[in-house]
C-alpha positions in Angstrom: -97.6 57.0 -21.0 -99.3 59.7 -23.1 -102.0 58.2 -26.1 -101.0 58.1 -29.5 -102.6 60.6 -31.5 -103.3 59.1 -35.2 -106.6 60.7 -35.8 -107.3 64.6 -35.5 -110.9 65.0 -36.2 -110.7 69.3 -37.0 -114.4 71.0 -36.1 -114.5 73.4 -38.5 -116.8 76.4 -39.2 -116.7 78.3 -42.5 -115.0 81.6 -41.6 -111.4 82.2 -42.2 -110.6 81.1 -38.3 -110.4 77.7 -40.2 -107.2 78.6 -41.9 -105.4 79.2 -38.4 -107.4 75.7 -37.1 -106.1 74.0 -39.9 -102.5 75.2 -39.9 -102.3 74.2 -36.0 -103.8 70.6 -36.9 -101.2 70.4 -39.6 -98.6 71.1 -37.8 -99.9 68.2 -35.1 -100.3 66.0 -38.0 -96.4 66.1 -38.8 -95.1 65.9 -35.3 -97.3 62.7 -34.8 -97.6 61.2 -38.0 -101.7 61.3 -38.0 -104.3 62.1 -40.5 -106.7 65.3 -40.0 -110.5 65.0 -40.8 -112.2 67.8 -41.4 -115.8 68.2 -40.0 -118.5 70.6 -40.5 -121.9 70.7 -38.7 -124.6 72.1 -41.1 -127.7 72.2 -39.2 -130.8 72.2 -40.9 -133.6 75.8 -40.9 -135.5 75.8 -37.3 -140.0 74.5 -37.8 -140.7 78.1 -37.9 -138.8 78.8 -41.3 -140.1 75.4 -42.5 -143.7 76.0 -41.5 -143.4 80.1 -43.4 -142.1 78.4 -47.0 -145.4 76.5 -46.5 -147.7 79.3 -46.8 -146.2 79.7 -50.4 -145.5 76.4 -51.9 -147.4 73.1 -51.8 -145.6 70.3 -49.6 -144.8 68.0 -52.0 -142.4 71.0 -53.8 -141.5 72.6 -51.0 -139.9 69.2 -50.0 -138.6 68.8 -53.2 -136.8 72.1 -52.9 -135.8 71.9 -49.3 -133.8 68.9 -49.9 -132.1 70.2 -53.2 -131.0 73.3 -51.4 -129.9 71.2 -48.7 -127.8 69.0 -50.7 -126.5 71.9 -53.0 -125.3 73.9 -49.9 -123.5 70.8 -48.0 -121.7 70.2 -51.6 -120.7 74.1 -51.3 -119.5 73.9 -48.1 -117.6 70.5 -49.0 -116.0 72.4 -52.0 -115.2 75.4 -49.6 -113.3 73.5 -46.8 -111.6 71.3 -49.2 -110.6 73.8 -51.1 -109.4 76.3 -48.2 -107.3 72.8 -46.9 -105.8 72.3 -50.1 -104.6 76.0 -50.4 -103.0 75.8 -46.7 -101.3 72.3 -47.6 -99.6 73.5 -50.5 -98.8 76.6 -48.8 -96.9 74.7 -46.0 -95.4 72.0 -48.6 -97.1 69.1 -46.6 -97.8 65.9 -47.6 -101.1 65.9 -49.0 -102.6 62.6 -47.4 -102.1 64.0 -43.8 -105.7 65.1 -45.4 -108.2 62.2 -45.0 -111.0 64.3 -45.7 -114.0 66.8 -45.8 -117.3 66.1 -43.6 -120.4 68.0 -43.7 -123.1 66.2 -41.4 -126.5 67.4 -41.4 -126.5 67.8 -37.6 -126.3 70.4 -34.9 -122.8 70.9 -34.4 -122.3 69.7 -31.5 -123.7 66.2 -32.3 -121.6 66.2 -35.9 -118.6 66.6 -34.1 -119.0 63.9 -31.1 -120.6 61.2 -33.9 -118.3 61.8 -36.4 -115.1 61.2 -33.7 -116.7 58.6 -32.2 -117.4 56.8 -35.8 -113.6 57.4 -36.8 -112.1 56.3 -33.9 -110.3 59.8 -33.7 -108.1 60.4 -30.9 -108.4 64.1 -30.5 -110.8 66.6 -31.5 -109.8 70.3 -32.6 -111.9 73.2 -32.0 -111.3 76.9 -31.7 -112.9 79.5 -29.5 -113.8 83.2 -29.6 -114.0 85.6 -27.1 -117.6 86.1 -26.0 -119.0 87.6 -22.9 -120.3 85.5 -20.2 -123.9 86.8 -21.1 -123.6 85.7 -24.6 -122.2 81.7 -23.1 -125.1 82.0 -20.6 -127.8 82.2 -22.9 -126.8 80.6 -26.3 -123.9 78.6 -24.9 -120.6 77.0 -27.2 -120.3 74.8 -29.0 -117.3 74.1 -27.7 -118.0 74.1 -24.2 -120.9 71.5 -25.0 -118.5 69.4 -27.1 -115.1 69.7 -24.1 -118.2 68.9 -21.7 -119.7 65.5 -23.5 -116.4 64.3 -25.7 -115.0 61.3 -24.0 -112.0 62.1 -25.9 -109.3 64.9 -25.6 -110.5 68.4 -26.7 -108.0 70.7 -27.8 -109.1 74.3 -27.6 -107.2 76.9 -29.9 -108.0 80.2 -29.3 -108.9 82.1 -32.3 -106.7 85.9 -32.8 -109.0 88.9 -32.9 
C-alpha cells in the first residue's frame, strides 16, 4: 500500500525555477488532496564577512544592524515566494488553501528543509535540480543530494528546464 501524501513540504530557492516547482507541487496537491508548504533556507554571511563589518562599526551597532538586515531580507523573501505562489495559484484557478504557507528559516538549507519536514509531519519533500558537472557536485556538493541522502522521508527530484 503506497503512503498518503497530505503534506508537500516545497524547497524553494528564489529564482524563477520556483514557478515550475510550484506548479508541479500544485498539481500533486489536487490529485491528492494535500497542502503545500513552502520553505526557503536563508543562511546567514560566513565569520569572515562578519569579522570585515567589524573593522568599521562598533559591535554593539554592527549587531544592531546585522539582525535588522537579517530580518528585513527574510520578510523580502517571505513577500517574494508568497507572492510568486499566489500569482501561479490564480493562474491555474486552484483553491487557494492547497497553500499552507511561506517559510524562511535562518538555516543552511539543507538543515531548513529536513527540520522544517520533520516539524510538520510532511510526507514528501519537493526539490528541483540543475545540471552541474560532476566537478562542481564534487567540490561544493547539492543541496539536494545532501537532503535525498539524510531525509527519512520521500524526496521528489524535479529536474529544472535549461
Amino acid at each position: 500500500m503506497l503512503p498518503t501524501i497530505g503534506t508537500i513540504l516545497l524547497a524553494a530557492g528564489l529564482g524563477d525555477d520556483t514557478r515550475t516547482l510550484f506548479n508541479f507541487a500544485l498539481s500533486l496537491a489536487q490529485k491528492y488532496s494535500a497542502r503545500i508548504h513552502v520553505v526557503h533556507g536563508h543562511e546567514v554571511p560566513d565569520i569572515s564577512a562578519q569579522n570585515m563589518a567589524e573593522i568599521y562599526m562598533f559591535q554593539e551597532t554592527l549587531q544592531a544592524n546585522y539582525e535588522k538586515s537579517l530580518d528585513e531580507a527574510e520578510l523580502r523573501q517571505g513577500q517574494l515566494l508568497e507572492r510568486l505562489c499566489q500569482e501561479e495559484l490564480e493562474k491555474s484557478s486552484a483553491d487557494s488553501n492547497l497553500l499552507a504557507g511561506v517559510k524562511i528559516v535562518r538555516r543552511a538549507a539543507k538543515q531548513a528543509i529536513l527540520e522544517t519536514a520533520k516539524e510538520l509531519g510532511a510526507d514528501l519533500i519537493l526539490m528541483g535540480s540543475h545540471r552541474h558537472s560532476v566537478l562542481t557536485d564534487a567540490l561544493l556538493g547539492s543541496t539536494t543530494m545532501k537532503v535525498l541522502h539524510s531525509s527519512t522521508i520521500p524526496v521528489l527530484v524535479v529536474r529544472i528546464p535549461g
